[in-house]
Chimera marker file (.cmm) of the C-alpha trace (Angstrom):
<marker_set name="trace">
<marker id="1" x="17.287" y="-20.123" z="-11.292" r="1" g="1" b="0" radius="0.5"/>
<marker id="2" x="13.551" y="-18.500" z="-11.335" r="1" g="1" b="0" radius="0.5"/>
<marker id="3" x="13.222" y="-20.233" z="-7.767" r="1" g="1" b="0" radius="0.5"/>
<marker id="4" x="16.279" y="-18.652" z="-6.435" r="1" g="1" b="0" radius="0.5"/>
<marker id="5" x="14.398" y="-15.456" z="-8.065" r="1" g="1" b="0" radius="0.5"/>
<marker id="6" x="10.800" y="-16.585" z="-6.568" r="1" g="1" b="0" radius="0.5"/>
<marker id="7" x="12.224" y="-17.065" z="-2.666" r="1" g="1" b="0" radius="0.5"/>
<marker id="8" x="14.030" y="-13.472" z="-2.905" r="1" g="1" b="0" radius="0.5"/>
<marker id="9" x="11.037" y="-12.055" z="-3.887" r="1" g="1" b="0" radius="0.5"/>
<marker id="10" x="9.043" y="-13.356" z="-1.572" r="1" g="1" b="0" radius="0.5"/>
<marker id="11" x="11.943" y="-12.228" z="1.274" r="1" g="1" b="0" radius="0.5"/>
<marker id="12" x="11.613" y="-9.005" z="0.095" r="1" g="1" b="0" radius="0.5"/>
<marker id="13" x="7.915" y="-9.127" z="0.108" r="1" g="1" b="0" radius="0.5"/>
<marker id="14" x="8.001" y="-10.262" z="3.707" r="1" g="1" b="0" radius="0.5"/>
<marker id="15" x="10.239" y="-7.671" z="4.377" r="1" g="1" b="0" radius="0.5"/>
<marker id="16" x="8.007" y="-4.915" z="2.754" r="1" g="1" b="0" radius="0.5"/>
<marker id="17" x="4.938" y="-6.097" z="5.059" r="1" g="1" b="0" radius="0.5"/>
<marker id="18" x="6.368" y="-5.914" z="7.915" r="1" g="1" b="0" radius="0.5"/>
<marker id="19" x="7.966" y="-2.335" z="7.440" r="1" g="1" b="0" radius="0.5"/>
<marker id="20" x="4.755" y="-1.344" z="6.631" r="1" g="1" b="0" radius="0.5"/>
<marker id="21" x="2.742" y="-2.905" z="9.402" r="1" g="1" b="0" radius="0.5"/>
<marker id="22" x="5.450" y="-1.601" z="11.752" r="1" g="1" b="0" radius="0.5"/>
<marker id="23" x="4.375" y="1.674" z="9.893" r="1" g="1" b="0" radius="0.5"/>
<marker id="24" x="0.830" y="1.282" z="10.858" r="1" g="1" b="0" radius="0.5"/>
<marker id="25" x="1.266" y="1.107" z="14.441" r="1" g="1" b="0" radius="0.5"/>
<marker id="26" x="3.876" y="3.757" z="14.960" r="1" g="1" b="0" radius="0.5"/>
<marker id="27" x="2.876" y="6.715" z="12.824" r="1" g="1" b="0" radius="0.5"/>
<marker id="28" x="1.124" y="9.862" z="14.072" r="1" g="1" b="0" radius="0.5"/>
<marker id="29" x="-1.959" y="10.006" z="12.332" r="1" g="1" b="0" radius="0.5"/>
<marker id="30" x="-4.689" y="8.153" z="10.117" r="1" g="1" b="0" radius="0.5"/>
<marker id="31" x="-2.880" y="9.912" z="6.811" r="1" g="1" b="0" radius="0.5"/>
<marker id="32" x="0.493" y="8.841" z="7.544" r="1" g="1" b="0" radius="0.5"/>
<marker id="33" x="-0.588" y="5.238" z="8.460" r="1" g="1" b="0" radius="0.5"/>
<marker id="34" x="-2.527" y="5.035" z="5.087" r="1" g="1" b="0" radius="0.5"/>
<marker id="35" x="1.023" y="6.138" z="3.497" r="1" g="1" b="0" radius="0.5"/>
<marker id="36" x="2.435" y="3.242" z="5.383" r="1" g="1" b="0" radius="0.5"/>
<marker id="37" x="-0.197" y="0.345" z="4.792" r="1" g="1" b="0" radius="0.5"/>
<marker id="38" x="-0.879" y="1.679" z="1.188" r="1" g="1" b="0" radius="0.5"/>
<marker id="39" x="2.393" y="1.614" z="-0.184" r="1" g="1" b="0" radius="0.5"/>
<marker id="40" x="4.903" y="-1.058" z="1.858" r="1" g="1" b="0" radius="0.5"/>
<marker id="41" x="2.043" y="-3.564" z="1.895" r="1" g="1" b="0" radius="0.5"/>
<marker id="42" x="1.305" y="-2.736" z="-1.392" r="1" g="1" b="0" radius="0.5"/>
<marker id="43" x="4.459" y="-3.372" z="-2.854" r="1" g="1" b="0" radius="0.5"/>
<marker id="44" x="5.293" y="-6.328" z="-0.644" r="1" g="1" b="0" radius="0.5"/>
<marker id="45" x="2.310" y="-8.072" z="-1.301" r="1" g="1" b="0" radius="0.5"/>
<marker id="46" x="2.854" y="-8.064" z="-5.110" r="1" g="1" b="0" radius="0.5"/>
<marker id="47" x="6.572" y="-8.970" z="-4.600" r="1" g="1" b="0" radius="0.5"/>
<marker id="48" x="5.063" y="-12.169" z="-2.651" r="1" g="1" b="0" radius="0.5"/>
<marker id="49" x="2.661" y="-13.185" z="-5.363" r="1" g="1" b="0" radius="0.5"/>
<marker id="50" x="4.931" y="-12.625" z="-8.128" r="1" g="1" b="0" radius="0.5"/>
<marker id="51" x="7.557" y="-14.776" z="-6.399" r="1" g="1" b="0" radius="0.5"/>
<marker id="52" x="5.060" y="-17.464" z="-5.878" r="1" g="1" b="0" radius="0.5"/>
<marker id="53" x="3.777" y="-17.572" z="-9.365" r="1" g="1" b="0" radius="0.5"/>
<marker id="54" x="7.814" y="-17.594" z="-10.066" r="1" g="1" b="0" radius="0.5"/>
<marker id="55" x="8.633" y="-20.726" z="-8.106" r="1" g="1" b="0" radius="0.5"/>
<marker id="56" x="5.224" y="-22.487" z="-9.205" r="1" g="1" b="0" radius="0.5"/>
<marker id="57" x="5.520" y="-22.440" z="-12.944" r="1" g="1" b="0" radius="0.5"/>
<marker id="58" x="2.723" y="-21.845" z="-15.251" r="1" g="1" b="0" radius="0.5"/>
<marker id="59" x="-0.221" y="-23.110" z="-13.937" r="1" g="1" b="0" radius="0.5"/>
<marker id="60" x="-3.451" y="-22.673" z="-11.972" r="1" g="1" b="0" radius="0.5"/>
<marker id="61" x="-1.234" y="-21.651" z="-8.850" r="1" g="1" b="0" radius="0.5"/>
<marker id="62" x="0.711" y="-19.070" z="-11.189" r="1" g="1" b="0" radius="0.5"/>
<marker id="63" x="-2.315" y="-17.841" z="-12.729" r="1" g="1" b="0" radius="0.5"/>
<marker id="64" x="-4.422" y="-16.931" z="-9.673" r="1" g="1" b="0" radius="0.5"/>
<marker id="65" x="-1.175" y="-15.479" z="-7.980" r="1" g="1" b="0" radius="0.5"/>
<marker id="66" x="-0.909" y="-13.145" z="-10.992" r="1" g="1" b="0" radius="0.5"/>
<marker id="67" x="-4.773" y="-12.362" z="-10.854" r="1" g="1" b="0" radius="0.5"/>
<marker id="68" x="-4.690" y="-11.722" z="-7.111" r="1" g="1" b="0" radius="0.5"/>
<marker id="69" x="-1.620" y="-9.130" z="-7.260" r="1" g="1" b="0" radius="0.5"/>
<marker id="70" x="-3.579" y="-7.349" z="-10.220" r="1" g="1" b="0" radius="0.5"/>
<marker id="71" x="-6.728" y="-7.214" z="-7.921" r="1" g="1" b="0" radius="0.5"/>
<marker id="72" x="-4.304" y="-5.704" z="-5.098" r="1" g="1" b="0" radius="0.5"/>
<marker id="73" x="-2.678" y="-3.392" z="-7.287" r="1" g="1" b="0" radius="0.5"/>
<marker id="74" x="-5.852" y="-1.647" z="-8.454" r="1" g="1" b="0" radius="0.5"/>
<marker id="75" x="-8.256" y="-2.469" z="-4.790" r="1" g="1" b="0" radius="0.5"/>
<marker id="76" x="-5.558" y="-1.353" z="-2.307" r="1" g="1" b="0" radius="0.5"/>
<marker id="77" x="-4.463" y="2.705" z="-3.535" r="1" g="1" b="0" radius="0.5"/>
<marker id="78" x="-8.111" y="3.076" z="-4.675" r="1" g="1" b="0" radius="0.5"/>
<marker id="79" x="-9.386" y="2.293" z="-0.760" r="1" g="1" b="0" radius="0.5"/>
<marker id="80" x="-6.720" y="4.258" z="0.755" r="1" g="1" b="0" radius="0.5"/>
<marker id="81" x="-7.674" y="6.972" z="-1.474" r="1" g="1" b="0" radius="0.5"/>
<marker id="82" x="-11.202" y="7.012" z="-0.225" r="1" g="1" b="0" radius="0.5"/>
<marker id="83" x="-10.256" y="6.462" z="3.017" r="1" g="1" b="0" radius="0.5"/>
<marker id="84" x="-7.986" y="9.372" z="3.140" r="1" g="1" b="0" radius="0.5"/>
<marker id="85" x="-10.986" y="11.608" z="1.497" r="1" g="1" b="0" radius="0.5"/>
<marker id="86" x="-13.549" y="10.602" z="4.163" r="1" g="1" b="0" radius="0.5"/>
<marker id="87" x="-11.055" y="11.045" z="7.135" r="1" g="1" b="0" radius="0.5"/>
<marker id="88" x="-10.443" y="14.750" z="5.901" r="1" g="1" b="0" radius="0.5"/>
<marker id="89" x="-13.866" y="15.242" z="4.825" r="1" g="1" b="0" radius="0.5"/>
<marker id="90" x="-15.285" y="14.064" z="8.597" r="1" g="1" b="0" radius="0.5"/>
<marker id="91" x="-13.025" y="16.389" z="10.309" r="1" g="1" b="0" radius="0.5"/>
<marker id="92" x="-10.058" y="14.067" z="11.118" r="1" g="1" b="0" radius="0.5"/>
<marker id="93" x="-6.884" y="15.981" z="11.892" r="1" g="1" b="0" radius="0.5"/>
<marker id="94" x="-3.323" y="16.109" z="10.781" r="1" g="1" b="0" radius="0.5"/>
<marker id="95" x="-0.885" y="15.642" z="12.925" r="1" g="1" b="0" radius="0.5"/>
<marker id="96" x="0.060" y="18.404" z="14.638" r="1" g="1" b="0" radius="0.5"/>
<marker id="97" x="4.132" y="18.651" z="13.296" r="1" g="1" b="0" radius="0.5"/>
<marker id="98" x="2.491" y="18.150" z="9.486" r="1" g="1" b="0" radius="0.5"/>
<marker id="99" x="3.779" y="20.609" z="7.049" r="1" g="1" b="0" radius="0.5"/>
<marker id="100" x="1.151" y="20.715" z="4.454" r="1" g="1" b="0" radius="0.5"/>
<marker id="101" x="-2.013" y="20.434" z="3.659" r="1" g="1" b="0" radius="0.5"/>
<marker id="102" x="-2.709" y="20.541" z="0.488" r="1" g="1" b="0" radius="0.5"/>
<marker id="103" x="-6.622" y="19.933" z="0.459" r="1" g="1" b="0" radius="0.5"/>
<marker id="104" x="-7.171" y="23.434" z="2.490" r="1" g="1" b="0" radius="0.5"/>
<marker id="105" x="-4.864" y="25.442" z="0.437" r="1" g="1" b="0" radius="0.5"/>
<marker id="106" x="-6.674" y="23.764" z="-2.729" r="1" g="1" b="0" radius="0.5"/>
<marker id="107" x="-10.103" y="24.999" z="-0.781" r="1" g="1" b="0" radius="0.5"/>
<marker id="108" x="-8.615" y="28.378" z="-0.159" r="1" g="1" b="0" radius="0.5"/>
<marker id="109" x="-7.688" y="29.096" z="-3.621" r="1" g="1" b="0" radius="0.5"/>
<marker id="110" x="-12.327" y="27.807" z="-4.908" r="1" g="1" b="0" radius="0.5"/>
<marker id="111" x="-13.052" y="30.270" z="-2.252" r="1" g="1" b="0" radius="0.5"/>
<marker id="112" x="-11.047" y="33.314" z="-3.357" r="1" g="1" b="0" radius="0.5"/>
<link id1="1" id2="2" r="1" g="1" b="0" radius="0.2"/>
<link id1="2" id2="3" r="1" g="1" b="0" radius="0.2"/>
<link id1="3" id2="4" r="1" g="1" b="0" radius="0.2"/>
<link id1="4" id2="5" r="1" g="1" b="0" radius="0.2"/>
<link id1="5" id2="6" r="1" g="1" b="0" radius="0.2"/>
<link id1="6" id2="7" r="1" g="1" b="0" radius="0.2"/>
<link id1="7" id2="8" r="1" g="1" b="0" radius="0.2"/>
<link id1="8" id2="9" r="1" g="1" b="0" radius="0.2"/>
<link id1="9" id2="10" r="1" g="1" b="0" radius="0.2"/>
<link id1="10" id2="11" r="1" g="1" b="0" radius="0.2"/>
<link id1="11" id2="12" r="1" g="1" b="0" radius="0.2"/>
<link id1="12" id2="13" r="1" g="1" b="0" radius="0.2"/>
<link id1="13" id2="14" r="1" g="1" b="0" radius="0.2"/>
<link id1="14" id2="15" r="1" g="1" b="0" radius="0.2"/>
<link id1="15" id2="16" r="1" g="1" b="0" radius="0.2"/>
<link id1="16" id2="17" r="1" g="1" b="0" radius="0.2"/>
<link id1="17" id2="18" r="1" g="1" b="0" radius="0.2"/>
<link id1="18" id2="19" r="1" g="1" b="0" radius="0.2"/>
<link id1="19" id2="20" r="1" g="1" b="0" radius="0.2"/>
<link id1="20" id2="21" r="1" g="1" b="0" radius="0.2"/>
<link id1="21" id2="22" r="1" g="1" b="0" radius="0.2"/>
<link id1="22" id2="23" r="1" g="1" b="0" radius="0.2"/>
<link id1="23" id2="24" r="1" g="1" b="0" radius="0.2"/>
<link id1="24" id2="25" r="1" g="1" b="0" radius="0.2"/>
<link id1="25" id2="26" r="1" g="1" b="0" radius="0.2"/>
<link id1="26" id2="27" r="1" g="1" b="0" radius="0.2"/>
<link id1="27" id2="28" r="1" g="1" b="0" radius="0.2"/>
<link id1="28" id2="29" r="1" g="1" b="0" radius="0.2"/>
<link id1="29" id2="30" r="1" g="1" b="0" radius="0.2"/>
<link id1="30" id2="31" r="1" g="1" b="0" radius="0.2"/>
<link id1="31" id2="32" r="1" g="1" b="0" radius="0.2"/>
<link id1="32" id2="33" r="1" g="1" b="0" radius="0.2"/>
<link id1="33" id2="34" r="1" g="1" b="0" radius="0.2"/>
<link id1="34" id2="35" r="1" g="1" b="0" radius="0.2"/>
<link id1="35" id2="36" r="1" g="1" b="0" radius="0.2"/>
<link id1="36" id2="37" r="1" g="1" b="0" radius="0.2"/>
<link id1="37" id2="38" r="1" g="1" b="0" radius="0.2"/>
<link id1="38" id2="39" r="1" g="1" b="0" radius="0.2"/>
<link id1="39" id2="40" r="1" g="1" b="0" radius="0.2"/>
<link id1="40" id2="41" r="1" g="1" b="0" radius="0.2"/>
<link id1="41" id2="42" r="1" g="1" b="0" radius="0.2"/>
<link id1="42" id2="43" r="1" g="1" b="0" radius="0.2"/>
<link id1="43" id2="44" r="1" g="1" b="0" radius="0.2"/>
<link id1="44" id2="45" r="1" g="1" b="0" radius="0.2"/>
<link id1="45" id2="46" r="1" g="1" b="0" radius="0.2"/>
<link id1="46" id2="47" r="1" g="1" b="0" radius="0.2"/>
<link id1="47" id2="48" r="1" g="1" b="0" radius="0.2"/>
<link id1="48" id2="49" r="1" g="1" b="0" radius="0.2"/>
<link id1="49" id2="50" r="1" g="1" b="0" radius="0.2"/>
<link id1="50" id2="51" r="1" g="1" b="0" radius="0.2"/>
<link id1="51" id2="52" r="1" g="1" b="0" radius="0.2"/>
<link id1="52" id2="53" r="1" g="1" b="0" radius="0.2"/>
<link id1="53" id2="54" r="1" g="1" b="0" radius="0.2"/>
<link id1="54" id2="55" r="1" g="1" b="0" radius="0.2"/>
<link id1="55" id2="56" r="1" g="1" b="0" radius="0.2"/>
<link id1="56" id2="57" r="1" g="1" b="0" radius="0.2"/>
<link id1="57" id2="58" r="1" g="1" b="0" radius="0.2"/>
<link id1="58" id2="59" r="1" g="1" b="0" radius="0.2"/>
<link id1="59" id2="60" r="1" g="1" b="0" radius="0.2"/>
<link id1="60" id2="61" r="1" g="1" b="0" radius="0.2"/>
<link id1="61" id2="62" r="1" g="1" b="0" radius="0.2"/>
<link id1="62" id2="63" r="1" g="1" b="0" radius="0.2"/>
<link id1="63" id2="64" r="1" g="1" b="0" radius="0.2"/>
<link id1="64" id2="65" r="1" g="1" b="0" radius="0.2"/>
<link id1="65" id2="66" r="1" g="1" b="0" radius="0.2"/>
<link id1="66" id2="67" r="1" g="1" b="0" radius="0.2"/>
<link id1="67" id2="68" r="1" g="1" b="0" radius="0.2"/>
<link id1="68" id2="69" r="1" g="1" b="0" radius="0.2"/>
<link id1="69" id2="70" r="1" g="1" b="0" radius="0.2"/>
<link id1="70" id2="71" r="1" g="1" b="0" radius="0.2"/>
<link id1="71" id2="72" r="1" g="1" b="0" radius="0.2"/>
<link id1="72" id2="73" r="1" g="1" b="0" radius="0.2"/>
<link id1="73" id2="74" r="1" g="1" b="0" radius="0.2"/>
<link id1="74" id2="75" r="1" g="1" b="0" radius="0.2"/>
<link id1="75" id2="76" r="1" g="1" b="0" radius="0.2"/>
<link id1="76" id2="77" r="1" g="1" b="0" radius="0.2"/>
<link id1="77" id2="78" r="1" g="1" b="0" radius="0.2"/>
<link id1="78" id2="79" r="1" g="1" b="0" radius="0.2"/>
<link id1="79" id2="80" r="1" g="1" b="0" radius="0.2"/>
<link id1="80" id2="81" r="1" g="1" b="0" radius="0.2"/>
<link id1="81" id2="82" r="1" g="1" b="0" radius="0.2"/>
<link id1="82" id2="83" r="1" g="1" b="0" radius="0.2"/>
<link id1="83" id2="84" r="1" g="1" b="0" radius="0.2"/>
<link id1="84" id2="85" r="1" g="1" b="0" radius="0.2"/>
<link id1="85" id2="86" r="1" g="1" b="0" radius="0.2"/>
<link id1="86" id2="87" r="1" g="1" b="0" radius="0.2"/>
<link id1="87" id2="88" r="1" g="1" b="0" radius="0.2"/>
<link id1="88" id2="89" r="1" g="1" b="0" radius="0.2"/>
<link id1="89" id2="90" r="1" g="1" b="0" radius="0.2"/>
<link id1="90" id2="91" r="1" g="1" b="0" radius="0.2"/>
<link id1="91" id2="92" r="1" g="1" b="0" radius="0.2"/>
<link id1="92" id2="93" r="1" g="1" b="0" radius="0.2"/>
<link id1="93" id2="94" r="1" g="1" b="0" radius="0.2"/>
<link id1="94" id2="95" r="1" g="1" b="0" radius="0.2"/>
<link id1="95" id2="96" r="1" g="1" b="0" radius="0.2"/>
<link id1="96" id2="97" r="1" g="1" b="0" radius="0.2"/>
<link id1="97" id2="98" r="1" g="1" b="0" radius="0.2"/>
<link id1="98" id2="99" r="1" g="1" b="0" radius="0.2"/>
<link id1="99" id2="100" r="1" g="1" b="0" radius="0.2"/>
<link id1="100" id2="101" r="1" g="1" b="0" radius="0.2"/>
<link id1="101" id2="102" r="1" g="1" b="0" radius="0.2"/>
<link id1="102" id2="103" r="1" g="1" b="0" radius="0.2"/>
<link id1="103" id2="104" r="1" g="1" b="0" radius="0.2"/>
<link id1="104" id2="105" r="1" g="1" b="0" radius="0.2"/>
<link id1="105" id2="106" r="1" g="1" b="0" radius="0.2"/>
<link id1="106" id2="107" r="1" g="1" b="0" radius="0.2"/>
<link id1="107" id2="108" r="1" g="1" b="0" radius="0.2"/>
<link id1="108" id2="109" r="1" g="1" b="0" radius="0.2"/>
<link id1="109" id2="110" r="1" g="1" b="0" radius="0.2"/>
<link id1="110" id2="111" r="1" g="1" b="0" radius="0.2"/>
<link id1="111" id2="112" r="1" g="1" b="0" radius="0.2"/>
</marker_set>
Protein backbone atom coordinates (compact mmCIF):
# COMPACT_ATOMS: atom_id res chain seq x y z
CA UNK A 1 0.00 0.00 0.00
CA UNK A 2 2.77 2.84 0.93
CA UNK A 3 4.14 2.09 -2.73
CA UNK A 4 0.88 2.66 -4.35
CA UNK A 5 1.16 5.94 -1.99
CA UNK A 6 5.05 6.53 -2.97
CA UNK A 7 4.37 6.33 -7.09
CA UNK A 8 1.28 8.88 -6.68
CA UNK A 9 3.35 11.08 -5.00
CA UNK A 10 5.94 11.09 -7.08
CA UNK A 11 3.16 11.60 -10.21
CA UNK A 12 2.06 14.42 -8.56
CA UNK A 13 5.49 15.67 -7.94
CA UNK A 14 6.25 15.31 -11.61
CA UNK A 15 3.26 16.97 -12.31
CA UNK A 16 4.04 19.98 -9.95
CA UNK A 17 7.56 20.49 -11.82
CA UNK A 18 6.50 20.69 -14.83
CA UNK A 19 3.58 23.26 -14.16
CA UNK A 20 6.03 25.19 -12.66
CA UNK A 21 8.78 25.05 -15.22
CA UNK A 22 6.06 25.70 -17.81
CA UNK A 23 5.55 28.71 -15.36
CA UNK A 24 9.04 29.84 -15.72
CA UNK A 25 9.11 30.22 -19.32
CA UNK A 26 5.74 31.77 -19.92
CA UNK A 27 5.26 34.41 -17.26
CA UNK A 28 5.75 38.16 -17.73
CA UNK A 29 8.32 39.09 -15.47
CA UNK A 30 11.30 37.98 -13.08
CA UNK A 31 8.59 38.26 -9.93
CA UNK A 32 6.01 36.19 -11.39
CA UNK A 33 8.52 33.49 -12.59
CA UNK A 34 9.99 33.36 -8.99
CA UNK A 35 6.14 32.75 -7.92
CA UNK A 36 6.20 29.96 -10.40
CA UNK A 37 9.68 28.19 -9.76
CA UNK A 38 9.38 28.94 -5.94
CA UNK A 39 6.27 27.41 -5.19
CA UNK A 40 5.25 24.46 -8.00
CA UNK A 41 8.85 23.24 -7.87
CA UNK A 42 8.84 23.62 -4.42
CA UNK A 43 6.05 21.60 -3.65
CA UNK A 44 6.69 19.04 -6.35
CA UNK A 45 10.03 18.42 -5.42
CA UNK A 46 9.11 17.48 -1.81
CA UNK A 47 6.13 15.39 -3.09
CA UNK A 48 8.98 13.42 -5.16
CA UNK A 49 11.27 12.85 -2.23
CA UNK A 50 8.68 11.98 0.14
CA UNK A 51 7.32 9.40 -2.31
CA UNK A 52 10.71 7.98 -2.74
CA UNK A 53 11.54 7.67 0.87
CA UNK A 54 7.79 6.03 0.83
CA UNK A 55 8.49 3.26 -1.65
CA UNK A 56 12.17 2.70 -0.22
CA UNK A 57 11.47 1.90 3.38
CA UNK A 58 13.53 3.02 6.20
CA UNK A 59 16.86 3.22 5.27
CA UNK A 60 19.86 5.19 3.99
CA UNK A 61 17.77 5.91 0.69
CA UNK A 62 14.73 7.08 2.98
CA UNK A 63 16.83 9.01 5.19
CA UNK A 64 18.74 11.21 2.71
CA UNK A 65 15.39 11.67 0.68
CA UNK A 66 13.89 13.10 3.89
CA UNK A 67 17.13 15.26 4.55
CA UNK A 68 17.21 16.55 0.98
CA UNK A 69 13.38 17.74 0.93
CA UNK A 70 14.14 19.51 4.41
CA UNK A 71 17.21 21.24 2.75
CA UNK A 72 14.72 22.27 -0.23
CA UNK A 73 12.08 23.34 1.94
CA UNK A 74 14.16 25.87 3.88
CA UNK A 75 17.08 26.72 0.62
CA UNK A 76 14.46 27.23 -2.12
CA UNK A 77 11.73 30.28 -0.56
CA UNK A 78 14.78 31.73 1.25
CA UNK A 79 16.69 32.26 -2.45
CA UNK A 80 13.65 33.36 -4.13
CA UNK A 81 13.20 35.74 -1.42
CA UNK A 82 16.55 37.32 -2.00
CA UNK A 83 16.26 37.10 -5.40
CA UNK A 84 13.05 38.94 -5.53
CA UNK A 85 14.73 41.75 -3.09
CA UNK A 86 17.76 42.30 -5.37
CA UNK A 87 15.64 42.37 -8.65
CA UNK A 88 13.49 45.27 -7.04
CA UNK A 89 16.30 46.77 -5.32
CA UNK A 90 18.47 46.96 -8.91
CA UNK A 91 15.68 48.57 -10.65
CA UNK A 92 13.98 45.52 -12.29
CA UNK A 93 10.41 46.25 -13.34
CA UNK A 94 6.99 44.84 -12.87
CA UNK A 95 5.19 43.93 -15.46
CA UNK A 96 3.43 46.43 -16.91
CA UNK A 97 -0.54 44.89 -16.30
CA UNK A 98 0.74 44.30 -12.36
CA UNK A 99 -1.67 45.58 -9.87
CA UNK A 100 0.40 46.14 -6.87
CA UNK A 101 3.31 46.89 -5.57
CA UNK A 102 3.55 46.63 -2.34
CA UNK A 103 7.36 47.51 -1.70
CA UNK A 104 6.71 51.29 -3.10
CA UNK A 105 3.58 51.87 -1.23
CA UNK A 106 5.55 50.39 1.94
CA UNK A 107 8.40 53.15 0.82
CA UNK A 108 5.79 55.80 0.41
CA UNK A 109 4.27 55.43 3.72
CA UNK A 110 8.87 55.72 5.62
CA UNK A 111 8.86 58.74 3.50
CA UNK A 112 5.71 60.56 4.64
Amino acid sequence: MTDVIGYILITIGVLFDIFGCIGLVRFPDVYNRLQASTKCVTLGTIMLLVGVALISGVGPTASRAVVCAVFILITSPTAAHAIAKGSYASGVKLWEKSVVDKYAEEAGKKES
